[in-house]
N, C-alpha and C positions, 0 to 999 in steps of 0.2 A: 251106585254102590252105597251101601251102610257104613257110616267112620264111628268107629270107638275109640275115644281116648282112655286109655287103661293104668293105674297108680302101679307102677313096679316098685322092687325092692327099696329103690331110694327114697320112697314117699317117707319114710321112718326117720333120714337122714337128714330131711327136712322140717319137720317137727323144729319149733312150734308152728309154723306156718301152714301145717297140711294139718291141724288138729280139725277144722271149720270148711277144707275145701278140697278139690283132688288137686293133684299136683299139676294139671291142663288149667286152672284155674290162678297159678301164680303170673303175676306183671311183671314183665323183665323189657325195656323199651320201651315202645308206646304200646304195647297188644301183650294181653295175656297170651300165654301159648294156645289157648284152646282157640284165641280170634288169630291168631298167626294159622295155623291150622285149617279154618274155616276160608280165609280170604285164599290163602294158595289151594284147596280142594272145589273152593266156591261151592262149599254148601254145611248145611250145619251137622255138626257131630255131639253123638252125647257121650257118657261117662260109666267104666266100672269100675267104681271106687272102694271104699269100706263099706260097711253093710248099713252102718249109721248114718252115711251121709246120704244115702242112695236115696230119702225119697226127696230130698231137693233136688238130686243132683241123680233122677232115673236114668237106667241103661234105654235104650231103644233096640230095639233085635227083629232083625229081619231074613229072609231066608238065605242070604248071604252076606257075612260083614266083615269088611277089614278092621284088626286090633291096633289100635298106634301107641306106641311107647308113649304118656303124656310128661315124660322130663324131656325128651328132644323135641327141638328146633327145627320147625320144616326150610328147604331150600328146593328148588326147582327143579335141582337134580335129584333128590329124595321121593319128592312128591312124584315124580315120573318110577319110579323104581316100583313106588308102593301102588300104584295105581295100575302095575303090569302084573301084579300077585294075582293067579290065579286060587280057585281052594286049595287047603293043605299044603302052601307052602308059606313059606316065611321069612322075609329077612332080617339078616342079623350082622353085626360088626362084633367081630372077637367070637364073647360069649352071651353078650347084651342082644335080647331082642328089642327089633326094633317095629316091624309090624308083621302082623298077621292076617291071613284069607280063613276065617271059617266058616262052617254053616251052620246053623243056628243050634242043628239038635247034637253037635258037639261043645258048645257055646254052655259053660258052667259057668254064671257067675260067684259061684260059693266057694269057688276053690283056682288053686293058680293055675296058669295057664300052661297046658300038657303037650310037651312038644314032641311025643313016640307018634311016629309016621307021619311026622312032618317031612317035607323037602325043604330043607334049609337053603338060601340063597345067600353069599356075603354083598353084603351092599359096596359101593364103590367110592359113595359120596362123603365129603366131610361130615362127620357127626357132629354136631352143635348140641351136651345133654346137660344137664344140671343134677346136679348130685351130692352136693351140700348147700345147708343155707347161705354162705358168704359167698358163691360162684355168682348169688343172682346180683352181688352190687359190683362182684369182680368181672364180670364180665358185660356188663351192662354197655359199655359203650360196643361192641358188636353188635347185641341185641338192635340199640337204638339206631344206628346206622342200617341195618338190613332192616326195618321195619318202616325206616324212612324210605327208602327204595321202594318197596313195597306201597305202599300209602299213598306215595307222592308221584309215580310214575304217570304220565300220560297226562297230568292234573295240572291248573293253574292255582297259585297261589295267591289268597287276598293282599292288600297292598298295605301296609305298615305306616302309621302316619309319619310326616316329617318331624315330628317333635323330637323321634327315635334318634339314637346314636345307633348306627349300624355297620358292622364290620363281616363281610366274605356273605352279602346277603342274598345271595344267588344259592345259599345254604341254610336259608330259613324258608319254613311253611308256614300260611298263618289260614287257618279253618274260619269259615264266614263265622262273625260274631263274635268273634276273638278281639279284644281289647286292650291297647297295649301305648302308652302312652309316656312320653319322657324315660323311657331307659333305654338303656346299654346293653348292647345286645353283640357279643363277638362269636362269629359261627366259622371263623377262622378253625377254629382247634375241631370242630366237627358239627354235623348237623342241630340245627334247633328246628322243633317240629309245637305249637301252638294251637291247641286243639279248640274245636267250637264250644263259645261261648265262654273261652277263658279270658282270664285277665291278670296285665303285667300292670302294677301299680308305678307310680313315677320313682322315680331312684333307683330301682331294681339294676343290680350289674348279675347280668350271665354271659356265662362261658359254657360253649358247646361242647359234645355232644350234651341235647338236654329237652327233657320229655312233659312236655306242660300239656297232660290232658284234657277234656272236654269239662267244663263248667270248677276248672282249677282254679287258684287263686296266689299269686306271687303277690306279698306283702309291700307296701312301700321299704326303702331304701336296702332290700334282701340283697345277698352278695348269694349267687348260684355258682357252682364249680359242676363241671361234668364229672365222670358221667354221670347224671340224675338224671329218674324217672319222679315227675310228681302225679301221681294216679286223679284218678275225676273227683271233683267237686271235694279236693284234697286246700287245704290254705299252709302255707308256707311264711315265713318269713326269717331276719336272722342268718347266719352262717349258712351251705349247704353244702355240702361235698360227697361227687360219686356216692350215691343215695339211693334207692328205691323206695318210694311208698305208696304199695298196693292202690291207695285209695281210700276215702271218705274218713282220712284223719286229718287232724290237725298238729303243724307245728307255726304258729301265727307269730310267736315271738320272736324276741334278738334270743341269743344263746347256737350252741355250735351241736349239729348233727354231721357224721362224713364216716363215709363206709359202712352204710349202715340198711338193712331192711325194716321197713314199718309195714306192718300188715294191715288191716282195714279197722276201722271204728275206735283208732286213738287218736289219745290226744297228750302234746307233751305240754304242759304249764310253762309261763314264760321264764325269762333266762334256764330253760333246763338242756342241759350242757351232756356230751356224752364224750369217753375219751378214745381216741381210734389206736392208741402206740402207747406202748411200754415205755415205762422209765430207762429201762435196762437195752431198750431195742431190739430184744427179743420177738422171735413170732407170737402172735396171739394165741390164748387157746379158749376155744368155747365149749360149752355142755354140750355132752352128744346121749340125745336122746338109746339111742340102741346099744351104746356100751356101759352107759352110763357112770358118766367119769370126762372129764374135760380132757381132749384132743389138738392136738399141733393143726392150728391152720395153714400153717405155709406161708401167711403172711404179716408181713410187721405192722401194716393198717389194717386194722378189721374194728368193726363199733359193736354197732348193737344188732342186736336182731330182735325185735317185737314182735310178740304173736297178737293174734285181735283181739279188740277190746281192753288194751291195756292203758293205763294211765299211768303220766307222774305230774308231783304235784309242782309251783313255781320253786325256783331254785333250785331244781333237782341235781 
């Protein structure tokens, strides 16, 4: 079968982050959704996105293809539901679809997806979706946990030198080539997963759950706080807390990031400092692309949210 990962409504919700990418292509854990996706169907899927980004990111269409919500989380029970979709039916939770069987010469990429003579099926399974930018650092310690599962099942783990201080380490992964010497590492509070060819500099203190991608880089004497995602050949250093960053940015200095999304190809200058909490203790509120006009996040930690290619200078 053909998998399409497809940008629904909430691609807009997500803005800035979906301005460069579809929404199958955000890191929440150690795996973007579209590699969560690809490892639970075991094989690869493309994308129908905006019409801009389509030719990096082409549809693939074949004589029959299932549609995938690309904001939801695959799970076991999901991935069996969607893989029993015959044509012209579709599943859905509430009002939210979630995938669809069609055949190609019903298959409009230029327009939304037309559910008259569909058979609708309600799904049964926990829905795991993302639907604003701050869900992806609020919810990241699930994320990281079920992709460590995922990842790590049936697998031996490389061996960590003895130089390590290690705490619940029957709850750390370390990927061949991974580098990791004189730090602190407590996987008590949740999984740490250490991806090939990264490296833990000496002093580094972490706390799990915490996601240190392939060819990543933890700065000497870095204090990590879960949950964090550090994306690939990303450098870190400094304060971190419950974080996400896509990947191929950098925060290399001291200074404090926490609840926060960084999208791909920044870079923050050193001591540049971000605030997560009101003075007043109020909830946050951030810009929302579709209404336009700043909205109650629901939560009293929330930081930043970085779209790609952004910079600040030091001291920020």
């Amino acid at each position: 079968m053909n998998y399409i990962l497809f940008d629904d409504q909430s691609r807009n919700h997500l803005l800035p982050l979906t301005f460069l990418r579809p929404v199958a292509e955000i890191r929440m854990g150690i795996l973007t959704i579209r590699e969560k996706w690809e490892k639970h169907l075991n094989t690869k899927t493309s994308t129908l996105t905006e019409t801009y980004l389509s030719e990096k990111f082409p549809i693939v269409k074949e004589s029959e293809n299932v549609l995938i919500n690309g904001t939801v989380c695959p799970n076991p029970q999901l991935v069996k539901e969607i893989k029993g979709l015959k044509p012209n039916q579709t599943l859905v939770s509430n009002d939210t679809i979630i995938a669809l069987c069609i055949k190609e010469e019903d298959l409009d990429e230029n327009s939304d997806i037309d559910l008259a003579g569909i058979d609708e099926i309600e799904t049964t399974s926990d829905i795991f979706k993302i639907n604003e930018t701050w869900e992806i650092f609020h919810e990241n310690e699930r994320a990281i946990k079920e992709d460590f599962l995922l990842i790590t099942k049936g697998r031996k783990s490389a061996i960590l030198s003895e130089t390590n201080r290690i705490v619940a380490g029957e709850n750390i992964f370390v990927e061949e080539g991974a580098k990791v010497e004189f730090a602190t590492i407590n996987a008590s509070t949740g999984p740490v997963y250490i991806g090939k060819d990264a490296e833990i500099m000496e002093g580094a203190l972490i706390r799990g759950p915490f996601a240190l991608c392939e060819h990543a880089v933890v700065k000497m004497g870095a204090k990590i706080y879960g949950a964090t995602t550090i994306g690939p050949w990303s450098k870190v250093g400094g304060e971190v807390n419950n974080t996400v960053i896509f990947g191929y940015s950098n925060k290399a200095h001291d200074g404090f990031l926490g609840n926060s999304v960084i999208a791909e190809w920044c870079n923050l200058g050193a001591d540049t400092n971000n605030s997560n909490l009101k003075n007043s203790y109020d909830n946050v509120k951030l810009w929302s692309y579709t209404q336009q006009t700043f909205i109650d996040t629901g939560l009293q930690f929330c930081g930043l949210i970085m779209g790609d290619h952004s910079k600040s200078g030091i001291n920020t």
